[in-house]
Structures are given as C-alpha cells and as structure tokens.
ZATI-997887 format. One line per 8 residues: their letters; for each residue z, x, y of N, C-alpha, C. Coordinates in steps of 0.2 Angstrom, whole numbers. Example, Ala and Ser with C-alpha at 12.3 -4.5 7.8 and 13.67 -1.06 7.14 Angstrom:
! residues 2
as	39/66/-28/39/62/-22/39/66/-16 ~ 35/64/-11/36/68/-5/39/64/0
//
This chain:
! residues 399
xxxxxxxx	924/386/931/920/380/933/923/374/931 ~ 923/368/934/925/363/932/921/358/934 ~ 920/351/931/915/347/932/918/341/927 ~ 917/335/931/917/329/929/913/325/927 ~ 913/324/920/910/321/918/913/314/910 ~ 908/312/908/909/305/903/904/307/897 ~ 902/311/895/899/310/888/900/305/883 ~ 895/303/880/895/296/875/894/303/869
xxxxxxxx	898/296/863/900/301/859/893/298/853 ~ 889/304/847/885/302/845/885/303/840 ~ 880/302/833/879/302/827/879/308/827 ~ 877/311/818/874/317/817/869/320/818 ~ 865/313/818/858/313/817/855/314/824 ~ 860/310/828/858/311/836/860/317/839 ~ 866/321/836/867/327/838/863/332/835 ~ 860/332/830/856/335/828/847/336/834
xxxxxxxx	848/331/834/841/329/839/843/333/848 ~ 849/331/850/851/334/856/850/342/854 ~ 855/347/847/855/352/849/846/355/849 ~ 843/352/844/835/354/844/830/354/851 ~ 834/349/854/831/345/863/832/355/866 ~ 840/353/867/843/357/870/840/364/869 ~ 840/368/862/837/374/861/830/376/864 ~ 825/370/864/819/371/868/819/371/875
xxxxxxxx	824/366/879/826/369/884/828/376/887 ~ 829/378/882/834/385/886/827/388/883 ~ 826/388/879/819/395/877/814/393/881 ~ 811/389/884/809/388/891/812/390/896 ~ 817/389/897/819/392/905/821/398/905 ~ 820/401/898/821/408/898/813/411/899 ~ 809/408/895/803/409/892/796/405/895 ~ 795/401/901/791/398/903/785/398/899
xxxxxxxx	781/392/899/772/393/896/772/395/889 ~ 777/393/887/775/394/878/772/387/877 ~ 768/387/871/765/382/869/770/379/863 ~ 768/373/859/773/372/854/775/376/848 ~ 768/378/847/767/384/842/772/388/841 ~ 773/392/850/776/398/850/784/397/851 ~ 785/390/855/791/386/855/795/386/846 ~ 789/384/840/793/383/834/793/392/830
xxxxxxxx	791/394/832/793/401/832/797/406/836 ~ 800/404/841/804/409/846/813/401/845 ~ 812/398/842/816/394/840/819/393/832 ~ 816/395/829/817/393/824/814/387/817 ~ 814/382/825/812/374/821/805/375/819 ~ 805/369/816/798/367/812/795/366/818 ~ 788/364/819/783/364/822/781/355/823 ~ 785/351/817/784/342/818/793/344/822
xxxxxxxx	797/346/820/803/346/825/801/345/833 ~ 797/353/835/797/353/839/794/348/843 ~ 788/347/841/782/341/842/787/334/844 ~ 791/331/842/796/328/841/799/328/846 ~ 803/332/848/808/332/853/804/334/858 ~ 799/337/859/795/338/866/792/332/869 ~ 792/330/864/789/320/868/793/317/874 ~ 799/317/870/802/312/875/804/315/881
xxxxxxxx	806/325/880/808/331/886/802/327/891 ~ 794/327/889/791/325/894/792/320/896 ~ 791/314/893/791/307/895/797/305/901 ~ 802/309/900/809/310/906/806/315/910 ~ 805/318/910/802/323/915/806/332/916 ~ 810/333/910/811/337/908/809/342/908 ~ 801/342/906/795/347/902/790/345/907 ~ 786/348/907/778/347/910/772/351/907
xxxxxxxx	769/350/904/763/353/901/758/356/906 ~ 755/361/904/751/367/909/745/367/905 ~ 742/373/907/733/373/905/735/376/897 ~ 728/373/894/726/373/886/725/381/886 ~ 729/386/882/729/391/879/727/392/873 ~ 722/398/873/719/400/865/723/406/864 ~ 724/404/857/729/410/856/724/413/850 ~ 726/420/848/721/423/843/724/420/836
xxxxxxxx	719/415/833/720/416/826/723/410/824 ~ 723/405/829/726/398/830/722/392/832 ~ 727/387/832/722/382/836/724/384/844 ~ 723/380/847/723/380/855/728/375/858 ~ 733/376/862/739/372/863/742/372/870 ~ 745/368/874/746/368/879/751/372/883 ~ 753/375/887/758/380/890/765/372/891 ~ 769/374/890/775/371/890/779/373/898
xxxxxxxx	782/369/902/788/373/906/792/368/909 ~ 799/370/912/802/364/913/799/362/920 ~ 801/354/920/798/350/923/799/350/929 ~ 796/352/936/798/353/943/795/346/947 ~ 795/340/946/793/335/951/797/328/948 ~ 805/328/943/807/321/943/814/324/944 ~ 818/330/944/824/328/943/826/334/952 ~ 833/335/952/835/338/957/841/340/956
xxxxxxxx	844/347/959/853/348/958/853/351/967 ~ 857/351/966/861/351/974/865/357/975 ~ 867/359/977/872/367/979/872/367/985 ~ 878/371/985/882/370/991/885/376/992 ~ 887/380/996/891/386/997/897/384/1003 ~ 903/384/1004/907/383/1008/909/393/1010 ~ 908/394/1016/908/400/1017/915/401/1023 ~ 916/408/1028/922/409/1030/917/405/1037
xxxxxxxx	910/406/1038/910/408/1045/900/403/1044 ~ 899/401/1041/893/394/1038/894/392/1033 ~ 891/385/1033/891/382/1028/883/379/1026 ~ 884/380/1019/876/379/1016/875/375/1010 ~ 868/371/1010/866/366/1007/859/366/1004 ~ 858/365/998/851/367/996/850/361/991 ~ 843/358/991/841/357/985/837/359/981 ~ 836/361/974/831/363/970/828/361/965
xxxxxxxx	823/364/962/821/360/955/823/362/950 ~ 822/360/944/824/364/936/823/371/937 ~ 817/375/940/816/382/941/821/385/945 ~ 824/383/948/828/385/955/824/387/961 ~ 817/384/959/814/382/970/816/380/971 ~ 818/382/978/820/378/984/815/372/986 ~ 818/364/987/813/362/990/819/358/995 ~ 824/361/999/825/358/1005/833/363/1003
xxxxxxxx	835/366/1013/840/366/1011/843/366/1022 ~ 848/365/1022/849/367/1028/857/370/1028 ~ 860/372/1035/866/377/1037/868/376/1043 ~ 875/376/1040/878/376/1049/883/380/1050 ~ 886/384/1056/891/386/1057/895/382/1057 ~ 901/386/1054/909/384/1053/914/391/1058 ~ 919/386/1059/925/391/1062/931/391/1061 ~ 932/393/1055/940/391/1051/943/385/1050
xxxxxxxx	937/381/1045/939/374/1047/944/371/1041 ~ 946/366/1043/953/365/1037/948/361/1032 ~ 950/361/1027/948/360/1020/945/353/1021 ~ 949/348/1024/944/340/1024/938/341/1030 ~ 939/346/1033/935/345/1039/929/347/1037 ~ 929/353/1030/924/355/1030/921/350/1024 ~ 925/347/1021/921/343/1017/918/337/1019 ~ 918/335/1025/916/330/1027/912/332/1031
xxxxxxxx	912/337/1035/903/343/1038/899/343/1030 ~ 903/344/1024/897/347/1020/894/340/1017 ~ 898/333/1017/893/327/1016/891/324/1020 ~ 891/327/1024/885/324/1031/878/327/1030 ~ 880/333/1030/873/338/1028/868/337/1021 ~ 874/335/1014/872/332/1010/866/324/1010 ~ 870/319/1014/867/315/1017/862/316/1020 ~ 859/319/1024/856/321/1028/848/324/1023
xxxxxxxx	852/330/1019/846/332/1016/844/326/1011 ~ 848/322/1006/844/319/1002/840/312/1006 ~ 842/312/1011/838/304/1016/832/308/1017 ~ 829/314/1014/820/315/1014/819/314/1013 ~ 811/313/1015/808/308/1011/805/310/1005 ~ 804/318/1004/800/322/999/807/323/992 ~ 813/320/993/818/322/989/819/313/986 ~ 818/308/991/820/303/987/819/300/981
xxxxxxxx	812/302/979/813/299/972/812/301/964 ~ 817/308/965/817/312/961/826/311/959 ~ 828/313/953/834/311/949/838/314/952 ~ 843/315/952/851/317/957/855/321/951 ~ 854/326/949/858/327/943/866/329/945 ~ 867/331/950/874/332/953/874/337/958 ~ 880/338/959/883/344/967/888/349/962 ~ 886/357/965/889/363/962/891/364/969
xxxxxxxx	899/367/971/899/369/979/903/376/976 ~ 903/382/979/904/387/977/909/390/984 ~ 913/394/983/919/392/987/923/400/987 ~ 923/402/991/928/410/994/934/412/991 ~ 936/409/985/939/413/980/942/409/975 ~ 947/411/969/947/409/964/948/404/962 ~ 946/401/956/947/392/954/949/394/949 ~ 954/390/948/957/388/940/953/385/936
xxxxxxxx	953/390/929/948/389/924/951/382/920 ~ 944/378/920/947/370/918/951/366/923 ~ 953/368/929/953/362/932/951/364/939 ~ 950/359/943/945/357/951/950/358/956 ~ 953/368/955/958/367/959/956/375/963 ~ 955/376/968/955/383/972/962/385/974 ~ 962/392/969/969/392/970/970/395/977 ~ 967/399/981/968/402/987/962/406/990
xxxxxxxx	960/404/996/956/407/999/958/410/1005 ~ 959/417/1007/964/419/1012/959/423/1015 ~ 953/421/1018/951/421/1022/947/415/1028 ~ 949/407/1024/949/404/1026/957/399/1029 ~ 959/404/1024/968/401/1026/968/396/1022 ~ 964/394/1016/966/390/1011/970/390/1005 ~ 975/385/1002/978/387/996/982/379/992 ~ 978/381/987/979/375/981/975/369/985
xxxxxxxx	969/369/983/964/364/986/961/360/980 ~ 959/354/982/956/352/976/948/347/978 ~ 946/353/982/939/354/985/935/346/985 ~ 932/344/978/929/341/976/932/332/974 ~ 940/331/977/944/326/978/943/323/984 ~ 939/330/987/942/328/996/932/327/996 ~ 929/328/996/923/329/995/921/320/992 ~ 924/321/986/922/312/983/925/306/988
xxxxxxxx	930/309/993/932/303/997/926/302/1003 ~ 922/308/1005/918/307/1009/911/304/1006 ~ 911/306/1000/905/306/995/907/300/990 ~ 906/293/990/910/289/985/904/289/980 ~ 896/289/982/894/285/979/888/289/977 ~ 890/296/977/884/299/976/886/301/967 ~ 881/301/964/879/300/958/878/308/954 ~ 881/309/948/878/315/945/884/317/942
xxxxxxxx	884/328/942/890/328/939/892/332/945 ~ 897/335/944/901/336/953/905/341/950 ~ 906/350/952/907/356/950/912/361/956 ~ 915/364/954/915/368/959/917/377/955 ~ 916/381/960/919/387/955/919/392/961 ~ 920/399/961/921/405/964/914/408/966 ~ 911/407/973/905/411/975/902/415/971 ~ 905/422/970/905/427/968/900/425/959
xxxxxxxx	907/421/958/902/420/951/898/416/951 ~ 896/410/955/892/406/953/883/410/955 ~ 885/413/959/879/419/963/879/422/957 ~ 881/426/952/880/430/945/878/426/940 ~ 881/417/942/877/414/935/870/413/937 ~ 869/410/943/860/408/945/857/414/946 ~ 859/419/947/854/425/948/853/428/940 ~ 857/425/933/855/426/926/850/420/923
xxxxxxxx	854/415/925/853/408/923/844/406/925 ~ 841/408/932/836/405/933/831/413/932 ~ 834/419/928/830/423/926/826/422/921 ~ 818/425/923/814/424/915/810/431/913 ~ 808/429/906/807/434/905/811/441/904 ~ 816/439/901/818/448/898/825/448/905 ~ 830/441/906/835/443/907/839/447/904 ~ 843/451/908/849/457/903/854/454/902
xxxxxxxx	857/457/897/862/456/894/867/452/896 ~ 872/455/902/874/457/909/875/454/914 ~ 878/452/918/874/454/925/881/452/930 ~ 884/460/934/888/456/939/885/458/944 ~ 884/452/949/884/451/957/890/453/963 ~ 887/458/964/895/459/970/892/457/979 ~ 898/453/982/897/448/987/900/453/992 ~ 896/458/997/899/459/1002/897/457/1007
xxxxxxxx	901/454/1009/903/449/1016/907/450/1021 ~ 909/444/1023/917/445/1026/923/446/1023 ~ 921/443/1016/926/448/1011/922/451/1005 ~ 926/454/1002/922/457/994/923/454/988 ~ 918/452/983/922/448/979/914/449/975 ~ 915/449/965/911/449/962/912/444/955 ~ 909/443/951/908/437/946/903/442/943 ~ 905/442/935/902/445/929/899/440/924
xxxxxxxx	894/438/923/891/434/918/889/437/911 ~ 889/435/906/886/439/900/882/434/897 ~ 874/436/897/869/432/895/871/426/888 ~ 869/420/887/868/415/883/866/412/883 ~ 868/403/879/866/398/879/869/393/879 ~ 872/393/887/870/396/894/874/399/894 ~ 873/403/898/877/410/901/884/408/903 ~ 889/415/903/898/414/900/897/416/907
xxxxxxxx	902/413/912/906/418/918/912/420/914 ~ 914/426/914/919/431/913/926/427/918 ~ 928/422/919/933/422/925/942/425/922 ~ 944/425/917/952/425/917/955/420/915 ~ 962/422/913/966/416/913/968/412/920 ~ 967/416/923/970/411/931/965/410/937 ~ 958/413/934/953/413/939/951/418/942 ~ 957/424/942/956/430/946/951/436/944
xxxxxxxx	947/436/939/940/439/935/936/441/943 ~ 936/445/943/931/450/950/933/450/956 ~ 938/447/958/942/447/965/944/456/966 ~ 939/459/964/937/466/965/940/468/973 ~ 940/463/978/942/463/985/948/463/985 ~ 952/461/980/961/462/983/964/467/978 ~ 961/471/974/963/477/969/966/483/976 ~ 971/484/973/973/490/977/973/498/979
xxxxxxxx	969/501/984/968/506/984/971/510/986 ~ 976/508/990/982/512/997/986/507/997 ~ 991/510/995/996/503/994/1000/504/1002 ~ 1003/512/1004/1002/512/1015/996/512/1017 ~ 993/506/1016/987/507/1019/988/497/1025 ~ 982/497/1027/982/492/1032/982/485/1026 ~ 986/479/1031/988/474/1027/983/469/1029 ~ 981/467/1021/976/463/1021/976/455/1022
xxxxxxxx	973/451/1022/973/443/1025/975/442/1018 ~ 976/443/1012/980/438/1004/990/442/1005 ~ 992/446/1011/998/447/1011/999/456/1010 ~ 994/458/1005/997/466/1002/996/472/1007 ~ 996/475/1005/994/480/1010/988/486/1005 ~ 983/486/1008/979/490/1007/972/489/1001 ~ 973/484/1000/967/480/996/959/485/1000 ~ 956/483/994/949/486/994/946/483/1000
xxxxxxxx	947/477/1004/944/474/1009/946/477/1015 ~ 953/481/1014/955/485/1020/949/490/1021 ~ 945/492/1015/942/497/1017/934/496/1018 ~ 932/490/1015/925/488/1016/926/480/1014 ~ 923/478/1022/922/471/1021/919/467/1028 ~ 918/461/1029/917/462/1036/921/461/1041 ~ 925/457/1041/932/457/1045/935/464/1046 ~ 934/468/1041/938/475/1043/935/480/1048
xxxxxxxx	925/477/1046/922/482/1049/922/476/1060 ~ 924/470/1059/926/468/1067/933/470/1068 ~ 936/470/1064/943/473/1067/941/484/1069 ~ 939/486/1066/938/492/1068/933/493/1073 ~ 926/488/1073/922/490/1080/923/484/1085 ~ 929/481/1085/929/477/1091/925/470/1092 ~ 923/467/1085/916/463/1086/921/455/1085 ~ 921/452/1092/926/444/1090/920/443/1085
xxxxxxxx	924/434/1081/922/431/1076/916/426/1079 ~ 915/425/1085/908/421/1085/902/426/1087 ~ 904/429/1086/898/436/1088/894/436/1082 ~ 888/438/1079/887/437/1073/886/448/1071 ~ 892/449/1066/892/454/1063/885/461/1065 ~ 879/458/1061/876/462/1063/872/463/1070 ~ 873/457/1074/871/460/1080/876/462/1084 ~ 882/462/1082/887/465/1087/887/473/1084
xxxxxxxx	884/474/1077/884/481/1076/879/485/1081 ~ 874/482/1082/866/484/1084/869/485/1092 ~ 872/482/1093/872/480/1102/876/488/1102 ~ 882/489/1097/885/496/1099/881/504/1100 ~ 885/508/1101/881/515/1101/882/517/1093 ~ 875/519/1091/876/523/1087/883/529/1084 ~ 885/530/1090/888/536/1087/896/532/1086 ~ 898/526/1090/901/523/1087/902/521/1081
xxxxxxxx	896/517/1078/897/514/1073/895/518/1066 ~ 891/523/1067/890/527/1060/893/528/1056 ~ 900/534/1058/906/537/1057/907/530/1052 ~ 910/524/1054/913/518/1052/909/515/1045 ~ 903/515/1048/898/512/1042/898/516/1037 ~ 896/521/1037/897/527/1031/903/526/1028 ~ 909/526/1031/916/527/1026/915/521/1023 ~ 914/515/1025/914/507/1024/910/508/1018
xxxxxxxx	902/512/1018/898/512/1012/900/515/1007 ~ 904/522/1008/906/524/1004/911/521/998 ~ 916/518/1001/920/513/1000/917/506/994 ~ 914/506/998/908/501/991/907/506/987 ~ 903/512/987/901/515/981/908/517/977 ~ 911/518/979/918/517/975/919/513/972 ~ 918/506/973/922/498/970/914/500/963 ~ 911/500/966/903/500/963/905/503/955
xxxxxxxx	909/508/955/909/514/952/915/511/950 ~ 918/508/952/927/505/947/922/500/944 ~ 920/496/946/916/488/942/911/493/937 ~ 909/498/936/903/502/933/908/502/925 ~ 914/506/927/920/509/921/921/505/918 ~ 924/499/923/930/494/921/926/488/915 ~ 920/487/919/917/480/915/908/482/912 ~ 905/488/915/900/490/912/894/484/910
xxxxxxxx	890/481/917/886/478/915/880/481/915 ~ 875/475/911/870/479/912/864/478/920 ~ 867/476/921/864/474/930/867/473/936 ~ 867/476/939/872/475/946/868/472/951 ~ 870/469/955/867/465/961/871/467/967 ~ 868/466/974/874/465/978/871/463/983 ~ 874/457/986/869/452/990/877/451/998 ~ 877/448/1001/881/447/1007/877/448/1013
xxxxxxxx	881/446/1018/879/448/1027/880/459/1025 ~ 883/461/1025/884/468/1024/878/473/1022 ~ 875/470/1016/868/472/1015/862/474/1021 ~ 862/470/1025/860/468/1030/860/473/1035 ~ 868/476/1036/866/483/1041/864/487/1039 ~ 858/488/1034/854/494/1034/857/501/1032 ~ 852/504/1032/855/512/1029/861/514/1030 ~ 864/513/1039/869/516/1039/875/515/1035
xxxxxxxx	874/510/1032/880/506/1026/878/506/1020 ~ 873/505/1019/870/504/1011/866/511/1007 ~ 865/517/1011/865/523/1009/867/526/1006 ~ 876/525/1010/881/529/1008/886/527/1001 ~ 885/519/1000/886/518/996/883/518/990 ~ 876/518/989/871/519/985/872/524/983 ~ 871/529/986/873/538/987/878/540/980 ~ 886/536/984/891/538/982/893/537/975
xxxxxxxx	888/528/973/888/526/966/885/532/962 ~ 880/530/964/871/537/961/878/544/957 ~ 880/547/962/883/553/961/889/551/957 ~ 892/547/952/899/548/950/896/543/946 ~ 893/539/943/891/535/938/891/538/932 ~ 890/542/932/887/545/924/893/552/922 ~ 897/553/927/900/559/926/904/559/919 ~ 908/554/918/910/553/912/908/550/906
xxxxxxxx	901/549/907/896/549/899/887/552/903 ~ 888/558/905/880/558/907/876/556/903 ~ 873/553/897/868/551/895/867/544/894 ~ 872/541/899/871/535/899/866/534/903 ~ 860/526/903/857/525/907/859/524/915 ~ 857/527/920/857/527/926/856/518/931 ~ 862/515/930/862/509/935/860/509/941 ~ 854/507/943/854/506/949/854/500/951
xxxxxxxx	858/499/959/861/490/959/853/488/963 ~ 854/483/962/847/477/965/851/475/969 ~ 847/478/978/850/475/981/846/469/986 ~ 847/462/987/844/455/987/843/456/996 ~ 839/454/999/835/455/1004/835/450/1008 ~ 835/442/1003/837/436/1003/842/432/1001 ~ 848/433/1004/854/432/1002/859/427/1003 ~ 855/422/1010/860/416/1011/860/411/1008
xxxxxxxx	857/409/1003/857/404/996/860/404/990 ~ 862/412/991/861/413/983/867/410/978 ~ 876/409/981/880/405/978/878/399/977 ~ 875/396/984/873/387/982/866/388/977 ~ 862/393/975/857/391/969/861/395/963 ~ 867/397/963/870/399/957/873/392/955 ~ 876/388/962/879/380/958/876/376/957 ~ 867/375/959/865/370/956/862/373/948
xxxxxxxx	863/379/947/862/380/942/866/378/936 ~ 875/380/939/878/376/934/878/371/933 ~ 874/368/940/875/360/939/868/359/932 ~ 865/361/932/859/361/928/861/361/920 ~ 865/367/919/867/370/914/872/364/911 ~ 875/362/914/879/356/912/876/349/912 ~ 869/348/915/869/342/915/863/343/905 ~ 861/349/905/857/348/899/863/347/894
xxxxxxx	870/350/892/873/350/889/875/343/887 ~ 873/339/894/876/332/891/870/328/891 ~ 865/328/889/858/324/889/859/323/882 ~ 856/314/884/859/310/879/854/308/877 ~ 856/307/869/849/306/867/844/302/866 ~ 846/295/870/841/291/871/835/296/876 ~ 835/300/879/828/304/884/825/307/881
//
C-alpha cells in the first residue's frame, strides 16, 4: 500500500493524546458498544483518560453514543461506536472486465456504490472512467455533506511496497503504472488521502479490518476470478498485509505447476491460472470475453462443462492446500466471479482441500474456507478500509 500524505509534526503531549484517541478507536472498531468504563478497561487507560479523549472523537464525528446500559455492579453508561453519519472513504476496484466504485462509513456500510464494464482498457482510459464515476457518486445528495477521508483503488496484481507503482498486471496488459498519477490528473481537486495496493490483499485487509467481535488471528483471502491471486493479512493495530520485498506476497496465480504445461498471460508456461482461472475456464469451453462467464457456462450442456469444472475445482483445492502449508492462516476466504458456478466447481474443490489438509499434522484444527455469496465489492471495501486505517493514523490532534 502506498498513500500520500502530509502529517504535521507534534509534541509529546499531543502525541500522547493521539495514541490514547487512536487506541479507543481500534477497540471500537474491533469491539463496538462498549461504554467508557469498559473502554478504560479493555484499553488500559484511566477512565478521566478515556472521558478526555472521547469528547472531542464525538464532537468530530468519530464516535457516536447509543442507548444507556446498566452493567452489574456499576454505574450506568452509554454504548460507545464509531460514528456512521459525518465522515466517508471511497474504494474503488479497477478489474480485468468492471470497474467498481463504492462509498462507506467508518463501519464499512455501504452507502452508494455503482459499476461499469470495462474491455481491456489502457491504464488513462480506465482512470478517467473511474473519475467520472467517482464524480458521479459523490454529486448525491445523501453523500454531500459528509467528510471525504480519501480513495483506496485496488488493482489486478502486484504494487511495490512503498511506492504508488503497479508493477504488472498481465491480464490487463499493464506494466509499471503509476495508477494514481494518472488518476490525480483526472481528479485534481479531490481531497483526502489517495492509496492504491493489490486486490487480493486489500480484499484480506477489509474483510479483517471491518471484523468484530473476535476477529482471527489470520486471514487470507483467495480471488478466484479471471485470474487467481490471494493477500495474507495478520490481525493488529491495524492489521499487517503480508506483501514481500517486490509486492509479489500471494500471486498464488503464477506459482508453477507444470512447467510443459499451457503458457500463461505473465509469459511462463504453466502457472496455477493455466489450471484454474476464468480465462482458462473461456479458453477451454469456448466462452468470448463479452459473454458473461457464468452464463456462458449455464447456456452449455452439462456433460460438457462438468469434466472441466471439476478438474478446475480440484485445482483450487490444491492451491487451497499449498496456501494451507506455505502460510497457515487462521481463516481462509474465497470470494471471485468463480465462486459463483456453483457445486460443479466449488465442491470439488472444497472436497479436495477437506481430504489432504490435515494429512501432515492430523490434529490440527480442521480449516474450513468461508466462501462470500457477495463478492463484487469486496476489494473496493478492503480499500476504503485502508483508507480508514490511514486516515485514523494521521488524526490530528486538534479533533
């Protein structure tokens, strides 16, 4: 992830006071509806600390207070949660074949998003579709007078860690882009902080990051789509993506499995995507690119497309099962258009993971992946989450 920003530099006293701010925000947005009591107890701070710093979270619109709670053995004190009617972050998903735009609240509601198809568009074309659309959603009228904290756009393969550069996206045919350069020439005057990072992961941070109540450790997200690609995240405050020295952290899709095997769209021959993906599953059942994947499957005969699906799912329980070994989280996810064809593909895979996960430590807990139902959001509410994640980082401490 990369983001630009300006931080003003502060006392000790004022830093002192941010990291206090700060702590109560995350034990809220982990822990919604705690009162201040239970705030200066699941934090640490005093209870005039807490009291302290939660004034002005409200008076900004940070915090919002809920209904009067009696606790056993106590006074009586209001449910605390982060504020959902003054601020907003924005996310964006740049995909092979749509392009998607969302706004949310500190919670990650949805409160406005829309999508459009794309067809292989060059890198400025698509950033000037994606600030039209941006324009577009914030000219509502139920979004205008809420705060603009910034744009996360999440993007089809690997970013250089620390700086705003997509090194290669080879199923869009892009390479060394500087996404959010080309993005601020269409966007001069839009306000906030401005991110970009890897789909895959930024879908792993938001689906941790806007977890409550007893998120895990853990958690990678695997994108099966028109290509394969996952993102590892390891809970904190705020949560670490796992990327690497060059970005390449879960690019699970171009690991080699057959090196004579079919040559993939990044150059090699025989990448994971040769074996499950959705371009592989159009190149094997004949389905063009404007047709949309799963109705081009449905339209075929069964007895074509089953054989295919099945190897394709197996193939995933496979990758399932190399991400199980290699990185061992505590949650797995898998969200994509793929998901979507149903048993004949998610069966076999599920199946295949199920049966070889545990062969080499049986008494380990048995992983079962959580597979999302509602999946065309989920990158762009992974980026306004970093955008979130960032803008609390830098709240200053006049708020």
């Amino acid at each position: 992830m990369t983001r630009l920003s300006d931080p003003r530099p502060a006392g000790d006293l004022n830093s002192l006071k941010q990291r206090n701010r700060l702590a109560i925000l995350d034990a809220l947005r982990r822990t919604p509806g705690m009162t201040r009591t239970e705030l200066a107890r699941q934090t640490g701070l005093t209870k005039v600390t807490v009291g302290s710093a939660v004034a002005p979270l409200l008076e900004s619109g940070w915090l919002e207070e809920g209904a009067l709670q009696y606790r056993r053995g106590g006074r009586p004190g209001r449910e605390l949660s982060l504020g959902e009617h003054h601020h907003l972050m924005l996310g964006a998903e740049v995909g092979v074949h749509e392009l998607r735009v969302m706004a949310c609240t500190l919670s990650g509601a949805t409160l406005a998003q829309r999508c459009i198809s794309l067809s292989s568009p060059a890198p400025d074309d698509a950033a000037r579709l994606l600030a039209h659309e941006i324009t577009t959603l914030l000219e509502s009228d139920d979004l205008g007078a809420r705060r603009l904290l910034g744009i996360g756009v999440a993007l089809p393969g690997p970013v250089m860690p620390g700086e705003p550069l997509l090194g290669l996206a080879p199923n869009l045919g892009w390479h060394q882009v500087r996404f959010l350069d080309l993005l601020a020439d269409h966007l001069p005057a839009l306000s906030g902080i401005r991110l970009m990072d890897n789909e895959s992961s930024l879908a792993a941070f938001g689906e941790l990051y806007f977890a409550t109540h007893g998120a895990p450790e853990s958690l990678l997200f695997v994108s099966a789509d028109t290509g394969i690609g996952s993102g590892l995240v390891e809970n904190g405050a705020p949560p670490r993506i796992i990327r690497g020295v060059h970005g390449l952290a879960g690019e699970i899709g171009h690991t080699l499995l057959d090196p004579d095997g079919t040559l993939c769209h990044c150059g090699n021959y025989g990448c994971a995507e040769t074996l499950v993906s959705g371009w592989r599953l159009r190149q094997q059942l004949g389905i063009e690119d404007s047709v949309d994947l799963v109705d081009g499957v449905a339209a075929l005969p069964d007895a074509t497309t089953a054989p295919v699906l099945k190897q394709a799912g197996q193939a995933l329980g496979m990758l399932l099962h190399n991400l199980h070994h290699t990185l061992n989280p505590a949650e797995i996810v898998i969200g994509g258009t793929l998901t979507t064809l149903g048993p004949a593909f998610m069966d076999p895979a599920l199946a295949r993971f199920a049966s070889t996960q545990r062969r080499l430590l049986p008494e380990a807990t048995l992983i079962t992946p959580r597979v999302l139902a509602q999946h065309q959001l989920i990158p762009a509410r992974g980026a306004a989450a970093m955008v979130m994640a960032s803008a609390l980082s830098l709240l200053e401490s006049s708020e």
